[in-house]
LUMSE-111785 format. One record per residue (C-alpha): z, x, y; residue number from 0; chain. Coordinates in Angstrom, 2 decimals. Layout:
<paros>
pz / px / py / num / chaine
Z / X / Y / NUM / A $
...
</paros>
This chain:
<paros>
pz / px / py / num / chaine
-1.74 / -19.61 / 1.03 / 0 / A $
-4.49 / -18.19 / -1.06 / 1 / A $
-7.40 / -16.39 / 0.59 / 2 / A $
-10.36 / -14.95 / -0.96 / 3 / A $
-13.75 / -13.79 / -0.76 / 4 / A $
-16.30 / -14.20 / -3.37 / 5 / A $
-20.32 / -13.94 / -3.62 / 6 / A $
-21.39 / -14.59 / -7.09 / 7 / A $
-18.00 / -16.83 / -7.93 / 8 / A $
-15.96 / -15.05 / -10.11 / 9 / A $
-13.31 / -14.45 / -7.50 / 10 / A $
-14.06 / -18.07 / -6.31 / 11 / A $
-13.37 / -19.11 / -9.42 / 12 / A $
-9.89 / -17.01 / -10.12 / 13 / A $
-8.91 / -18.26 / -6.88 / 14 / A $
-9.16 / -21.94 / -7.34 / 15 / A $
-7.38 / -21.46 / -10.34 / 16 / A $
-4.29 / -19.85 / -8.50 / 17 / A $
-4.55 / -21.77 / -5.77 / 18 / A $
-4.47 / -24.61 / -8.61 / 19 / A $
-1.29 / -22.89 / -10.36 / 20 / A $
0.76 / -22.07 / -7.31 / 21 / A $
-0.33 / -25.00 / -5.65 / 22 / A $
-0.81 / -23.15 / -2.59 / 23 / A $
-4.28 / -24.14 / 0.01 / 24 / A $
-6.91 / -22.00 / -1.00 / 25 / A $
-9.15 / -20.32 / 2.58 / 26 / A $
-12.51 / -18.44 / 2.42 / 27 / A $
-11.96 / -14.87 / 4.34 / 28 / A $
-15.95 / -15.69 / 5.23 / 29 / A $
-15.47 / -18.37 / 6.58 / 30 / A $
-12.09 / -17.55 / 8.04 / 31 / A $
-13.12 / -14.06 / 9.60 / 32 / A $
-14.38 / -15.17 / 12.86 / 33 / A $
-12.00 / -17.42 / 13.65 / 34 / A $
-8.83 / -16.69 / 16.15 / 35 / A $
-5.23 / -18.02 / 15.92 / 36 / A $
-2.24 / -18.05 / 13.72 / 37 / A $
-1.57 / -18.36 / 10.12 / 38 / A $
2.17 / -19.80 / 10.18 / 39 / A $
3.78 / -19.26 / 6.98 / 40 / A $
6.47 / -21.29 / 5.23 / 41 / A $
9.80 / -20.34 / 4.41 / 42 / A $
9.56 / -18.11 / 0.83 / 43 / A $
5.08 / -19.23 / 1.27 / 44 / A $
3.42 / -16.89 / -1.03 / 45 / A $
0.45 / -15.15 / 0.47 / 46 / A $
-2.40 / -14.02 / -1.79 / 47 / A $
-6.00 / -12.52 / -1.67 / 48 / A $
-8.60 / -12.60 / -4.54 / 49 / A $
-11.67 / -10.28 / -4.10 / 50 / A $
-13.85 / -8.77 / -5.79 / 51 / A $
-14.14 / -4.51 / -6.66 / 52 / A $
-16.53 / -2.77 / -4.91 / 53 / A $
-17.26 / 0.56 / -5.25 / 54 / A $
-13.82 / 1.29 / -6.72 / 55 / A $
-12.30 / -0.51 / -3.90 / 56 / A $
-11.63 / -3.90 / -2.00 / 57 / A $
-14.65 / -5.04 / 0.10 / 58 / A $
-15.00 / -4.15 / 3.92 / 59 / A $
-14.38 / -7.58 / 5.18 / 60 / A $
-11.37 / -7.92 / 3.12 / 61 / A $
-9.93 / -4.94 / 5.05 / 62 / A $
-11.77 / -6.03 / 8.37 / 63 / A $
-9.99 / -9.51 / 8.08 / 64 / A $
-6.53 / -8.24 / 6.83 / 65 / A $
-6.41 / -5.57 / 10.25 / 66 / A $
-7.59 / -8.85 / 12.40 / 67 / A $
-5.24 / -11.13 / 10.68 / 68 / A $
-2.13 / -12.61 / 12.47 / 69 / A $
0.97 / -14.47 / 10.98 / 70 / A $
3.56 / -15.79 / 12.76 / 71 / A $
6.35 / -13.99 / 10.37 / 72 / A $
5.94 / -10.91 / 7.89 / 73 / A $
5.13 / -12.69 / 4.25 / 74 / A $
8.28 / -12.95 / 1.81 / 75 / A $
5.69 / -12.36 / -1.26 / 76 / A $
2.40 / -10.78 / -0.93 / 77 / A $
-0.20 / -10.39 / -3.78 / 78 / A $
-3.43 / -9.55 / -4.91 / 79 / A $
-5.78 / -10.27 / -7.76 / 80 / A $
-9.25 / -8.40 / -7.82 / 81 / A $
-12.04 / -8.76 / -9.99 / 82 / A $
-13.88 / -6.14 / -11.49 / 83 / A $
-16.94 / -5.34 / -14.85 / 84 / A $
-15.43 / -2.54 / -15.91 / 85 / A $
-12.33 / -0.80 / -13.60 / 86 / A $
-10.48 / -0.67 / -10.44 / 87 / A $
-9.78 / 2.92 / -9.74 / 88 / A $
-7.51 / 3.13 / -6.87 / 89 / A $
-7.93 / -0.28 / -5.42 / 90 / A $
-4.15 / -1.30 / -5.54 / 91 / A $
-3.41 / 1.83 / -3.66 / 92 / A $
-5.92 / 1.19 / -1.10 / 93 / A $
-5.38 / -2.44 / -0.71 / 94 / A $
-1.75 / -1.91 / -0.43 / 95 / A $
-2.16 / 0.75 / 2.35 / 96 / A $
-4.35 / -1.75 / 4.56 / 97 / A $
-1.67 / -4.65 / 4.51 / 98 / A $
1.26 / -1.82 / 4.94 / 99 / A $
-0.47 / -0.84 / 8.44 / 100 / A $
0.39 / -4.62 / 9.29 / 101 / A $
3.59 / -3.58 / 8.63 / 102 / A $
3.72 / -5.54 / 5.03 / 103 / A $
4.96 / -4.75 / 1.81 / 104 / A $
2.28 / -5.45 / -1.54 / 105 / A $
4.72 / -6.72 / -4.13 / 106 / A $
1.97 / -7.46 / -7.04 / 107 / A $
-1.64 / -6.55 / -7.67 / 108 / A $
-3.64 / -7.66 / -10.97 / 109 / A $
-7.10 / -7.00 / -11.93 / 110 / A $
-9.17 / -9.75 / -13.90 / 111 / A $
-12.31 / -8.39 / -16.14 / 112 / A $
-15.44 / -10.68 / -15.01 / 113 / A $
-18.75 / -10.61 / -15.92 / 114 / A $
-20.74 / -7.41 / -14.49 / 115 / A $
-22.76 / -8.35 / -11.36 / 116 / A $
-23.83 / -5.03 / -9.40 / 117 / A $
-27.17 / -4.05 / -10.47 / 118 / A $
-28.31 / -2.23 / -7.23 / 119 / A $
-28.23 / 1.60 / -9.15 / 120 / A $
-29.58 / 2.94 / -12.10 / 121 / A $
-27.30 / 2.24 / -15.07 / 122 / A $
-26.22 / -1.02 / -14.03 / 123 / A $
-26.60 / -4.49 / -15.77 / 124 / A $
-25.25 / -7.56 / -16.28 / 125 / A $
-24.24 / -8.22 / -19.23 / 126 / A $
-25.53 / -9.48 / -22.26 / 127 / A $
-24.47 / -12.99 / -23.41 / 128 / A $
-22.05 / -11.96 / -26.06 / 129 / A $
-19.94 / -9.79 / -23.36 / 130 / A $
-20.58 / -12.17 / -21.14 / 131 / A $
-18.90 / -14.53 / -23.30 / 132 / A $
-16.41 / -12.49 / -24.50 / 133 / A $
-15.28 / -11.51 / -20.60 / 134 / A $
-14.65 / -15.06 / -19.21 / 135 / A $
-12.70 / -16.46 / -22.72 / 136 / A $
-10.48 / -13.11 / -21.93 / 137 / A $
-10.19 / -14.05 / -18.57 / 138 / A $
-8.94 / -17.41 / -18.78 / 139 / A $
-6.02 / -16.46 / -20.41 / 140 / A $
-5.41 / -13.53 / -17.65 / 141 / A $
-5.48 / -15.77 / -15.08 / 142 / A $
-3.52 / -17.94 / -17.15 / 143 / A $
-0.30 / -15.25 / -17.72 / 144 / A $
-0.92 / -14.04 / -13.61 / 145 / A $
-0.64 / -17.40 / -12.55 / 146 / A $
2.87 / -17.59 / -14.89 / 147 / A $
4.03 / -14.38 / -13.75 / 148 / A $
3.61 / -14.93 / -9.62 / 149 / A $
5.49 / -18.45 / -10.40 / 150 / A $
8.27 / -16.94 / -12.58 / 151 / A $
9.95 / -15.80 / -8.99 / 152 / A $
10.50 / -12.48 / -10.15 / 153 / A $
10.44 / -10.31 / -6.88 / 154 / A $
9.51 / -6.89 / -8.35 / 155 / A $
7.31 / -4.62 / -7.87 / 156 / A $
4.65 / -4.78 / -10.10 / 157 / A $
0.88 / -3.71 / -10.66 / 158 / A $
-1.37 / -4.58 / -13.62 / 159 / A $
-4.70 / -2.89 / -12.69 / 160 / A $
-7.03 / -1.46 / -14.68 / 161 / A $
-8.06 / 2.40 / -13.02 / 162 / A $
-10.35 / 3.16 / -15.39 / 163 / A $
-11.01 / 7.03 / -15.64 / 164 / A $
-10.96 / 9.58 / -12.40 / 165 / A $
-9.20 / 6.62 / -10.23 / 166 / A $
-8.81 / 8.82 / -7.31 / 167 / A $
-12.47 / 10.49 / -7.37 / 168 / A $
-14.06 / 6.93 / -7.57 / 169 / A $
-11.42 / 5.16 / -4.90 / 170 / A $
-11.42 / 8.17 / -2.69 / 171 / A $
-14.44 / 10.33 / -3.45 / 172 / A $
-17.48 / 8.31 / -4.48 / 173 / A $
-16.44 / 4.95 / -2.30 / 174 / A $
-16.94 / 6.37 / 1.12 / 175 / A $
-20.32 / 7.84 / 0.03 / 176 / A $
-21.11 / 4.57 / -1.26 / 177 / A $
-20.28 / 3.07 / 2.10 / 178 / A $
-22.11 / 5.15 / 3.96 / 179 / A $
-25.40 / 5.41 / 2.11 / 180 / A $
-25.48 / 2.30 / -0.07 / 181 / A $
-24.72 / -0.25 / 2.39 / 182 / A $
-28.18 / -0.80 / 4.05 / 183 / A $
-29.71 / -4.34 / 3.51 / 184 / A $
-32.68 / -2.43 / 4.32 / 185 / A $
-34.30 / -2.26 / 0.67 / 186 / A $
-33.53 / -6.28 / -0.04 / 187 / A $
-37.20 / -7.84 / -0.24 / 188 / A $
-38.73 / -10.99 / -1.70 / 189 / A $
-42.00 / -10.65 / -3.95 / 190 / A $
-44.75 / -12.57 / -3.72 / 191 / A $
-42.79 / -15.23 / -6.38 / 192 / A $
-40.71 / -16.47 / -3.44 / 193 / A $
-40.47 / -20.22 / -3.17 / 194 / A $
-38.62 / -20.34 / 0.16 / 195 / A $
-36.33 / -22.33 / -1.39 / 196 / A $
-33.57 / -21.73 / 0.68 / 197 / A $
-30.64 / -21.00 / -2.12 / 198 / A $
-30.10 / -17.45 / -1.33 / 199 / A $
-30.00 / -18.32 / 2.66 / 200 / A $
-27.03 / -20.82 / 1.28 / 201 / A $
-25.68 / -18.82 / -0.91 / 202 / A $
-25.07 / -15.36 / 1.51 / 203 / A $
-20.93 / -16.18 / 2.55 / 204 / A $
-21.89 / -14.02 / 5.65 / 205 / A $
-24.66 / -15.92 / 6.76 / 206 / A $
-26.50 / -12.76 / 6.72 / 207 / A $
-29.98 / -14.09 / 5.85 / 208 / A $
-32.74 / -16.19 / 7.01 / 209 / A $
-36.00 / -17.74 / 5.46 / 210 / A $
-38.29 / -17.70 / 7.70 / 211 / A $
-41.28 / -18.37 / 4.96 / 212 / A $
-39.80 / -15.09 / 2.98 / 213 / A $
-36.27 / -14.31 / 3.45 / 214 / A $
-35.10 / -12.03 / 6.31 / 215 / A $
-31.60 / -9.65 / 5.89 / 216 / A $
-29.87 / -8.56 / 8.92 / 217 / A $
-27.27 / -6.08 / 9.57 / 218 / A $
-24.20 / -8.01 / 8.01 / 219 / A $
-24.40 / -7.81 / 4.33 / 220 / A $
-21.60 / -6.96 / 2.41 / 221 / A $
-23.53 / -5.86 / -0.75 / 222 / A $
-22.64 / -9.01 / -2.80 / 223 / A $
-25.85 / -9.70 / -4.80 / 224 / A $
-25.21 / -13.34 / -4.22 / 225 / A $
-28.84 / -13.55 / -2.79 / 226 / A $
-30.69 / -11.84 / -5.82 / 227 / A $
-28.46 / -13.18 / -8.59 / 228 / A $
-29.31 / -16.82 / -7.64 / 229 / A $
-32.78 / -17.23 / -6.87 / 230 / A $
-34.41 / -19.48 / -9.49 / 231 / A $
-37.80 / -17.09 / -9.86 / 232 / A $
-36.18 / -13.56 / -9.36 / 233 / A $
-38.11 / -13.16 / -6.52 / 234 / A $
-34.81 / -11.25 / -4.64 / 235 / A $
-35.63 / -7.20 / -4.56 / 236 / A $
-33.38 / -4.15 / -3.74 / 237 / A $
-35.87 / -1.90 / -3.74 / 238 / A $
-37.36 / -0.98 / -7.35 / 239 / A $
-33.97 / -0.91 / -8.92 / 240 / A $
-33.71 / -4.36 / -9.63 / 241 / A $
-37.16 / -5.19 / -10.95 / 242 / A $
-36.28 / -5.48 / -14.58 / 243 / A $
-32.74 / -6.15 / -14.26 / 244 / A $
-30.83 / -9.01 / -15.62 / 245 / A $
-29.15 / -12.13 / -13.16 / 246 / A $
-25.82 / -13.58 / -13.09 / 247 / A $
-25.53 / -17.36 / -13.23 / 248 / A $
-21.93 / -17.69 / -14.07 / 249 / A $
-23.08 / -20.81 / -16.51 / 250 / A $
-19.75 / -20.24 / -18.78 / 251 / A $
-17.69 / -20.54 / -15.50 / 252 / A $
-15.68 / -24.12 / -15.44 / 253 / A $
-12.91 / -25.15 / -13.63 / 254 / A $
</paros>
């Protein structure tokens, strides 16, 4: 089985396409988190998880919902696949020490380049249309040689991430700063352009907002940018740093 967790769909959409080419069932962590019971596993059942990078790292409910998770056996073959703009820093290393508390072994990790999404500090952007472009044809045929590689059988050990520069100040340094002072759903706002449309209440996978004539954030929000990236009159706010920053559709994104 396949989980993932996904705001602005590129991990959605690496994860259908695994789930596709291992033709394992594919489960939302979001949607999955609350609930209580066992996960029984096949004989030789691969187990997977497709996130996204955040802050040189997996997200907070992927680790929340791995320490929660229970299986009724220890999985034969456990992988990971993250998506990322630009690098990963440490994130195998970190991901690999939550599911080892479990008492598991990580035998694979891979890293897929997506589209940028963050835009929430100075310096960040999405992308323009030619990277854009140029990202998801590159990524298709990643997902493509991951999806032949985890179905070759091959039981090594094996990691394909990209670190990127200063891996272990980013993963270990920067990331729990980040955590604890760039968390807030505090600055998220909606200008007076607001339509109450409803799409970023449907589109938080926490259920973490509310319209209530504007939209309302509470305390659960895992930073995705789902909620700014798809409202139709960039109305969606975090604080003044996203004023004159670009959205993410994910229009080249096809199944």
């Amino acid at each position: 089985m396949i989980f993932y967790f996904s705001g602005t769909g590129n991990s959605a959409w690496v994860a259908r396409r695994l789930a596709e080419g291992q033709h394992e069932p594919l489960l939302s962590i979001a949607a999955e988190m609350d609930k209580s019971g066992e996960y029984k596993l096949k004989e030789g059942e691969k187990v997977g998880f497709v996130f996204p990078v955040y802050a040189w790292g997996p997200p907070p409910i992927v680790v929340r919902f791995i320490r929660r998770m229970k299986t009724d056996k220890r999985p034969d073959y456990l992988f990971f696949v993250c998506t990322c703009g630009d690098d990963t820093g440490r994130t195998a290393q970190v991901f690999s020490s939550a599911v080892a508390q479990k008492g598991w072994q990580c035998a694979a990790g891979y890293s897929v380049t997506m589209p940028n999404t963050y835009v929430s500090l100075p310096g960040f952007d999405v992308d323009s249309c030619d990277v854009e472009s140029l990202k998801v044809q590159n990524a298709v045929a990643r997902v493509r040689y991951i999806n032949e590689e985890i179905a070759s059988g091959v039981r090594m050990k094996h990691f394909s991430c990209h670190e990127g520069a200063f891996p272990f100040v980013k993963s270990y340094v920067l990331r729990p700063l980040f955590h604890a002072l760039l968390m807030s759903p505090k600055p998220f706002c909606a200008t007076g352009a607001c339509v109450a449309c409803k799409k970023c209440e449907e589109a938080c996978p926490v259920g973490n907002i509310k319209v209530e004539g504007r939209p309302v954030w509470g305390d659960r929000c895992t930073q995705c940018l789902a909620c700014y990236h798809v409202c139709p009159v960039h109305a969606v706010r975090y604080g003044k740093m996203t004023a004159s920053k670009g959205q993410y559709k994910g229009r080249l994104l096809k199944d």
